[in-house]
C-alpha positions in Angstrom: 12.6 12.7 -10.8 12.6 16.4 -10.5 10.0 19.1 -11.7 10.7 20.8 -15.1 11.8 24.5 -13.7 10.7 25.9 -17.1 7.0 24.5 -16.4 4.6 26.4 -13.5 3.7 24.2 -10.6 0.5 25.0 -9.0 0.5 24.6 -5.1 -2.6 23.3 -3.3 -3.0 24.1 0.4 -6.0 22.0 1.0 -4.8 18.4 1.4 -2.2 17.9 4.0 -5.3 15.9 5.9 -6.0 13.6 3.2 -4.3 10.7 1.9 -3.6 10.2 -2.1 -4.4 7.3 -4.0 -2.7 6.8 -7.2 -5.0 4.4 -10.0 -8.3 4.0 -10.5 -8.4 -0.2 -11.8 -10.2 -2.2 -9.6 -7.9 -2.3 -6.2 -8.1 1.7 -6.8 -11.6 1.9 -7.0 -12.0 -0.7 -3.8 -9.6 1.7 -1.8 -12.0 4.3 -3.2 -14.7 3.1 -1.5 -13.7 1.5 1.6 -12.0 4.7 2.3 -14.8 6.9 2.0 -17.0 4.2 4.0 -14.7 5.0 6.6 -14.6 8.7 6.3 -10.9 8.8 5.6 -10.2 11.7 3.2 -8.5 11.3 0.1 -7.7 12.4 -3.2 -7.4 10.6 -6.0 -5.2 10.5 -9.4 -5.8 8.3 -12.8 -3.8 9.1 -16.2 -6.6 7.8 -17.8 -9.6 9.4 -18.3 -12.1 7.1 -16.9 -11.5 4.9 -14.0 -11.1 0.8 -15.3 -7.0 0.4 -15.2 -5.5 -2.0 -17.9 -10.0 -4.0 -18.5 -10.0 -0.9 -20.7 -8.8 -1.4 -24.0 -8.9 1.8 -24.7 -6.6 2.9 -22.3 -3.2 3.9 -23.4 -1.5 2.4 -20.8 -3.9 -0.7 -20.9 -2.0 -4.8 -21.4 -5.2 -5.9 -22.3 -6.0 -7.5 -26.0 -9.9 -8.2 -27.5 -10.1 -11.8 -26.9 -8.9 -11.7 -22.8 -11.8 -13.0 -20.3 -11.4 -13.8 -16.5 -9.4 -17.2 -15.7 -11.1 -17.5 -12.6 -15.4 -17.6 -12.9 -17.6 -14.4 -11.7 -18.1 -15.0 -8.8 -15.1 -16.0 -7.6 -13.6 -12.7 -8.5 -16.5 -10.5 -8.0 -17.0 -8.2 -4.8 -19.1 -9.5 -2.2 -21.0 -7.1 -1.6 -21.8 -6.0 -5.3 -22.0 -9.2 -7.2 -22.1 -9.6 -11.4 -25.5 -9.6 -13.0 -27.0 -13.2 -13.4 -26.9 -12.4 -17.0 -23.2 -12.3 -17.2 -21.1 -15.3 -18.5 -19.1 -17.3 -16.1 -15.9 -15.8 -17.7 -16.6 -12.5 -18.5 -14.4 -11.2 -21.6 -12.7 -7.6 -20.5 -15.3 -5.7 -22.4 -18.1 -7.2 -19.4 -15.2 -6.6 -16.7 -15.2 -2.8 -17.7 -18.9 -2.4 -17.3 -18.7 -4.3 -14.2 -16.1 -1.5 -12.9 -18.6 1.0 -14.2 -21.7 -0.2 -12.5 -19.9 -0.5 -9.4 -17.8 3.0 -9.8 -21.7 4.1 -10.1 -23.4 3.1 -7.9 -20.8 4.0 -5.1 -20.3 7.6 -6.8 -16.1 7.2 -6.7 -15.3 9.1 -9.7 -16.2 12.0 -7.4 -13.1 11.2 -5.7 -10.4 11.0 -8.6 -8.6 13.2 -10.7 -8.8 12.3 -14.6 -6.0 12.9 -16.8 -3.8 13.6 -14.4 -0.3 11.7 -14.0 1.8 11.5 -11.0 5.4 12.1 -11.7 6.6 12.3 -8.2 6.3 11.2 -4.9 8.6 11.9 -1.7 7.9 11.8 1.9 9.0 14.9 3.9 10.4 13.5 7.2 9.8 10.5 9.1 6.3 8.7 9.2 3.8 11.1 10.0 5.0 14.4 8.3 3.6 14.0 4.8 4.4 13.3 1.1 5.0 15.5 -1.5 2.8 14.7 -4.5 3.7 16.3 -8.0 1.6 15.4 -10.8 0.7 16.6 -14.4 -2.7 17.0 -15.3 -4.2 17.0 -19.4 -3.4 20.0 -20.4 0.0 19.6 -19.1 0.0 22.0 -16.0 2.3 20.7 -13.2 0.5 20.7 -9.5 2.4 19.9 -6.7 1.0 19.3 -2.8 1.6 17.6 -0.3 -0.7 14.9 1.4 -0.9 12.9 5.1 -0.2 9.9 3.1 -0.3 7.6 0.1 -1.8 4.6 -0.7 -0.4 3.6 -4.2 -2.9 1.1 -6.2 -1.5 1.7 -9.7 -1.4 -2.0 -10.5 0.8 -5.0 -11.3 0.7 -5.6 -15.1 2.0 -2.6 -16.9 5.7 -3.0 -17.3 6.6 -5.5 -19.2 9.4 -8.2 -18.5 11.1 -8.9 -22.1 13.7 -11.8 -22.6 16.2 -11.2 -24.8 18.2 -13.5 -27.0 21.5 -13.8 -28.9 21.4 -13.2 -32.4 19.5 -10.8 -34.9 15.6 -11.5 -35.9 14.3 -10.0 -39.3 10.6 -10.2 -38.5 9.1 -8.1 -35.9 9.0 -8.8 -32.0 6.6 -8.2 -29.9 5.9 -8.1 -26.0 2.3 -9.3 -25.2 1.3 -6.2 -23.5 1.4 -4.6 -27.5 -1.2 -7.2 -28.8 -4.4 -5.9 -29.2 -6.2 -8.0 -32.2 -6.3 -11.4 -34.0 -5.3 -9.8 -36.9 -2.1 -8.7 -36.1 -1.0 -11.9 -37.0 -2.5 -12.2 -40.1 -0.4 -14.4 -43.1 2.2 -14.7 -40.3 4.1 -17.7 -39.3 3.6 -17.0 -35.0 5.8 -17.9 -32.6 4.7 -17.0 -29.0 7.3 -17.1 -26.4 5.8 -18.6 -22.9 3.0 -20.6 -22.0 1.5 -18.7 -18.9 -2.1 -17.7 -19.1 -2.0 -14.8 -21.4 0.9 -17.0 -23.8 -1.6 -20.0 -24.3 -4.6 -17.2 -25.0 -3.2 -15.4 -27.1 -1.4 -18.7 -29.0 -5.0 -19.6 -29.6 -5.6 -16.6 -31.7 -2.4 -17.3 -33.7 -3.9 -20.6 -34.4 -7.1 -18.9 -35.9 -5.8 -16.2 -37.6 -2.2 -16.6 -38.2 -0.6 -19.0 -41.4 1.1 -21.1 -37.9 1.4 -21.0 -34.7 4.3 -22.8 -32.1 4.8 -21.8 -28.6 8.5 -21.9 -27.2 8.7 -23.2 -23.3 11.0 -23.1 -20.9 9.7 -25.3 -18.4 6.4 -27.7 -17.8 3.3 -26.1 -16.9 0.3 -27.9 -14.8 -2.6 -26.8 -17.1 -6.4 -26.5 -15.4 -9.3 -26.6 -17.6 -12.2 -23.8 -17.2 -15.0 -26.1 -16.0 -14.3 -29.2 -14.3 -17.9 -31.7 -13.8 -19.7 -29.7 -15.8 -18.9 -26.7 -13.0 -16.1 -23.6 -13.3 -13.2 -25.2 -12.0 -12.4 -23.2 -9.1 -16.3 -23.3 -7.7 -15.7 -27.1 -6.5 -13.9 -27.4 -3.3 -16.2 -24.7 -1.7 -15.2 -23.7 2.1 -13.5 -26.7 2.2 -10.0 -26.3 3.0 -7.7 -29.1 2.7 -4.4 -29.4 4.2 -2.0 -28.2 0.9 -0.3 -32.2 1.0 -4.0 -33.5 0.7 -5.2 -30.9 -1.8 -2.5 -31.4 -4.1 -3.0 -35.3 -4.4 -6.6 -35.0 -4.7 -6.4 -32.6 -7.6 -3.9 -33.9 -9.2 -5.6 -36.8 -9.5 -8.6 -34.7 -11.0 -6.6 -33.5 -13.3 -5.3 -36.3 -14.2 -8.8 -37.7 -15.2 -9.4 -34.2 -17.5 -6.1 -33.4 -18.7 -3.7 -36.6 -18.8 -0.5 -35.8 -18.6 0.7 -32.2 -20.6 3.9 -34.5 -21.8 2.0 -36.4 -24.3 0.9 -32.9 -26.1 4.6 -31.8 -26.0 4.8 -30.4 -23.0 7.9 -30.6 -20.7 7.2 -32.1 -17.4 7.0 -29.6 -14.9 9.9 -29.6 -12.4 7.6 -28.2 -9.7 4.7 -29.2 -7.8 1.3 -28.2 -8.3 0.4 -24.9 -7.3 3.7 -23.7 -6.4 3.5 -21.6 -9.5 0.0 -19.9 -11.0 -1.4 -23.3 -13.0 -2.2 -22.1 -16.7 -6.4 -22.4 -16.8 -7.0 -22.8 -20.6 -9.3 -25.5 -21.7 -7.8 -25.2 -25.5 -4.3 -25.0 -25.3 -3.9 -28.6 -25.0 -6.9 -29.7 -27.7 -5.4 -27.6 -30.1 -1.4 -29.1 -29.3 -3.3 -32.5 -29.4 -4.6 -31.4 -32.7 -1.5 -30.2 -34.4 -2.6 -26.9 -34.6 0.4 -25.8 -32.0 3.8 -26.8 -31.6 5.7 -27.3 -28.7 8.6 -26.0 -28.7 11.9 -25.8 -26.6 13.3 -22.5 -25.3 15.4 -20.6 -27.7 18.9 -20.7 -28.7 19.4 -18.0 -30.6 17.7 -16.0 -33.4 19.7 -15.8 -37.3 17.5 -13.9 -39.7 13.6 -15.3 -39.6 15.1 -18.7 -38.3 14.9 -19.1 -34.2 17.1 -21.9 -33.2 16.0 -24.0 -30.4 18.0 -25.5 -27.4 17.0 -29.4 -28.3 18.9 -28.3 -32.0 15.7 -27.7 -33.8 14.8 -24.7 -35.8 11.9 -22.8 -37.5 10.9 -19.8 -39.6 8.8 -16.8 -38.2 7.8 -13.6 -39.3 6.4 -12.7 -35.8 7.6 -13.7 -32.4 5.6 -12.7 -29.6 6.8 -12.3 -26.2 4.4 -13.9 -23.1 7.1 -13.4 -20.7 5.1 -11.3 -18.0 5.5 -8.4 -15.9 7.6 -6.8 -13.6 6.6 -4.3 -10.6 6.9 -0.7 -11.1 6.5 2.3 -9.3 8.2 4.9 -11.4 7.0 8.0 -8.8 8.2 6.7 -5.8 11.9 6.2 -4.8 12.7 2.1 -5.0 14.4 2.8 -1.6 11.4 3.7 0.1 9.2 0.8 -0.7 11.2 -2.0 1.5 12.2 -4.0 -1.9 13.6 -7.1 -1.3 14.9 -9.2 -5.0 11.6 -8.9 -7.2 9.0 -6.9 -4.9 8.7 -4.9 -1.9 8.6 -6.9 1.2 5.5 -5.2 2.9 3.0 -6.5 5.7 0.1 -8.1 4.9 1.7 -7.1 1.3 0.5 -3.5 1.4 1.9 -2.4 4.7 5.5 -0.7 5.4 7.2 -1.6 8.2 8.4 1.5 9.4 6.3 3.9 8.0 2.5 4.2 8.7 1.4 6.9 5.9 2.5 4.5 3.4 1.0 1.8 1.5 1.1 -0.4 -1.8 -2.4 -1.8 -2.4 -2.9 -4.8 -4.7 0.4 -6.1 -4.7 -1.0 -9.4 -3.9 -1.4 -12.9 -5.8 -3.4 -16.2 -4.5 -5.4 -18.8 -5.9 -9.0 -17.6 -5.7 -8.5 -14.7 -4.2 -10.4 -12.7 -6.5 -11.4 -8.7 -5.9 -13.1 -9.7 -2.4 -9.6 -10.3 -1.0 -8.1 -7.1 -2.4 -11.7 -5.3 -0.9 -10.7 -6.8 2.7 -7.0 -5.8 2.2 -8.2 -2.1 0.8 -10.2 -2.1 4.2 -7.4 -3.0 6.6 -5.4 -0.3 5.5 -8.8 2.0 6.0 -9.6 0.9 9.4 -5.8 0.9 10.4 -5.3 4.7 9.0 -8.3 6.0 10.7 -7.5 3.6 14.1 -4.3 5.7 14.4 -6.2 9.0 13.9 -8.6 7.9 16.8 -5.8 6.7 19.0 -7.4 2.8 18.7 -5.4 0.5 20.6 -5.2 -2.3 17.8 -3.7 0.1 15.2 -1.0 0.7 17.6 -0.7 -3.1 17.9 -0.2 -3.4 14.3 2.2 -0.4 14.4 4.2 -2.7 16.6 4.1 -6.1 15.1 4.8 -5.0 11.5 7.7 -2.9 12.5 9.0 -6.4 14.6 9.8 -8.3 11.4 7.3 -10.4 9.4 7.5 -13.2 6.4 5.2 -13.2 3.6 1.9 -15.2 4.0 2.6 -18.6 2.1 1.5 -21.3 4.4 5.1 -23.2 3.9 4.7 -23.2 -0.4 8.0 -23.3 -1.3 6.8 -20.7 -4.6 9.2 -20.8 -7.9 11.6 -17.6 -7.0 10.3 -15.6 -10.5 8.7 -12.1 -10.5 5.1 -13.1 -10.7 5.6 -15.7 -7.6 7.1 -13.4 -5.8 4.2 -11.5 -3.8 1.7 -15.0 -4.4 0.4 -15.7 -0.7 -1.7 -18.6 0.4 -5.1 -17.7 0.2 -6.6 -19.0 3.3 -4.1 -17.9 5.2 -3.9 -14.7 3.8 -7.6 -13.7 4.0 -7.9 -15.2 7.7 -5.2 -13.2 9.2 -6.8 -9.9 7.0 -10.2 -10.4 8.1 -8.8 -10.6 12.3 -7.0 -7.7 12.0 -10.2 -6.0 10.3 -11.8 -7.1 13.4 -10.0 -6.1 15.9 -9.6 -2.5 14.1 -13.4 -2.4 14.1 -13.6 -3.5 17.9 -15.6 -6.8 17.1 -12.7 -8.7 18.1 -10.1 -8.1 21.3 
């Protein structure tokens, strides 16, 4: 992407120390912090005017729609060392996320450290590692800056572009991707069909069945489907510390779940042609009560589309005026050079998922999916890269380590789980074994561990 040469670019001569930081959503606003904690300078860049990332609604760029709350509980996601408010529900809707980022972007002072309104068009190293990175960016008035950095730590997130099927035929109602649904009554007087039953498909079905004339939800393949509270307790709150071997783990909670959910077949559901937990289970404690109840129908994955009739693959058919599109997101990175980031098929193969193998200035922060992970394990990965950046600066003998074992080859953290090969599995780790190998290199960086 090159500079307009009809539009002034204003040079800055003050940051070739510090390190730029592209997004201000929560991994941002963690890099934010640990990065000042660690006196590592840095600059950074949000399009949006207030820091928050897709929890605010009001953000242009924001996927987010009015009924979304956390799938996992508070204080599984929360950061440890600045937890929710005890008044705050167990699943927070979006609106209590964003005030959550608020509080915390307060009470650390990071909006001091960003750039509002200001979009980065362009990134491109100048040399090998080590010689900096060219950062062009356009700010709200529409100047064009350019400077160059030390580094850059891009935390820009992993839900903004979305992945659209496509189909065979022509469709004479409207079709929309998820990340354009905003409010229940969009689908007013509309027959609904919503295309996908991950987590945001089976929300936002939900809606349809409350405010639209019908709602069916087209499927692909079986899903394993985790209600919110499980004994009376958020679901992900009972095994505690205790970490079973994955063989174990998955026959004792599918047997759980068998006890709360039955089996997802006798609400229409395919049978899912995986094992549990080697794809993101769908944690929705209506979805099934409301297939159960007629309210949603199951249906198979489409065929084609002939007017307002979608044909199904099992020969069925069904009129629509609105077909809405679940069907995820895919990684971008539109200001960096695809051949720079290590890709490798859906995502950029990266130690520790944020690390480049050859180059040390560069890093992709948040590009990271697990089970429970929550914000704490994005904090501890936001504070490797800190501790690593500033161990090279002081010459510390475990950042040279690491400089050594991630340029040596490396595979991606999964504890042997043979994950589905689709573009939202495809930087999941294992969260134990993720975190663990984190937290030592943390320590070692920090000296508390040789």
């Amino acid at each position: 992407m090159a500079v307009s040469k009809h539009v002034t670019v204003h040079n800055n001569s003050d940051t070739t120390e510090k390190y730029a930081l592209i997004g201000a959503g929560p991994m941002g606003l963690a890099c934010a912090k640990v990065l000042a904690e660690q006196s590592i300078p840095f600059q950074g860049f949000e399009r949006h005017t207030d820091i928050g990332g897709l929890w605010d609604i009001e953000n242009p760029a924001s996927t987010m729609y009015e009924t979304a709350h956390l799938i996992s509980s508070k204080h599984t996601t929360e950061f440890t060392d600045y937890p929710m408010r005890d008044d705050v529900a167990e699943y927070p809707s979006h609106r209590e996320i964003l005030k959550y980022f608020h509080e915390f972007a307060d009470h650390y002072a990071l909006r001091d450290h960003f750039n509002f309104g200001c979009e980065v068009l362009e990134t491109e190293p100048l040399g090998d590692s080590g010689a900096g990175w060219r950062v062009c960016w356009r700010d709200g008035s529409g100047a064009m800056h350019e400077a160059v950095f030390a580094g850059l730590l891009i935390a820009n997130g992993t839900l903004s572009d979305p992945n659209r099927a496509t189909f065979d035929g022509d469709f004479s109602g409207e079709i929309i991707h998820s990340s354009a649904y905003r409010y229940p009554r969009q689908f007013k007087d509309k027959r609904v069909l919503i295309v996908g039953a991950g987590n945001s498909g089976c929300d936002i079905a939900i809606d349809a069945v409350h405010h639209g004339k019908s709602c069916d939800i087209s499927v692909r393949r079986g899903y394993h489907f985790v209600p919110k509270y499980l004994f009376g307790k958020p679901a992900d709150t009972l095994s505690g510390s205790k970490r079973l071997p994955m063989w174990l783990k998955r026959r004792v909670d599918l047997q759980v779940l068998k006890w709360f959910v039955g089996d997802p077949e006798k609400y229409g559901f395919p049978k899912p042609d995986y094992l549990l937990y080697q794809s993101h289970p769908v944690v929705n404690s209506l979805i099934l009560f409301h297939a159960g109840h007629g309210d949603v129908k199951v249906r198979a994955d489409i065929s084609h589309l002939d007017k307002n009739t979608v044909h199904f693959m099992d020969g069925s058919q069904g009129d629509y005026d609105l077909i809405l599109l679940a069907t995820g997101y895919q990684l971008n990175y539109p200001f960096i050079d695809r051949s720079l980031l290590n890709w490798q098929h859906f995502a950029p193969h990266l130690y520790l998922n944020c690390m480049h193998p050859t180059r040390d200035d560069l890093f992709v922060m948040g590009m990271v999916e697990a089970t429970g992970l929550g914000w704490q394990g994005r904090h501890e990965q936001a504070e490797l890269v800190a501790r690593f950046i500033g161990g090279q600066r002081s010459g510390n003998g475990a950042a040279t380590q690491l400089q050594a074992e991630k340029k040596s080859g490396f595979e991606r953290l999964t504890a042997g789980m043979d994950y589905l090969d689709i573009p939202r599995m495809a930087y999941y780790v294992d969260k134990d074994s993720y975190r663990s190998a984190v937290v030592k290199k943390i320590r070692a960086l920090s000296g508390s561990d040789s």
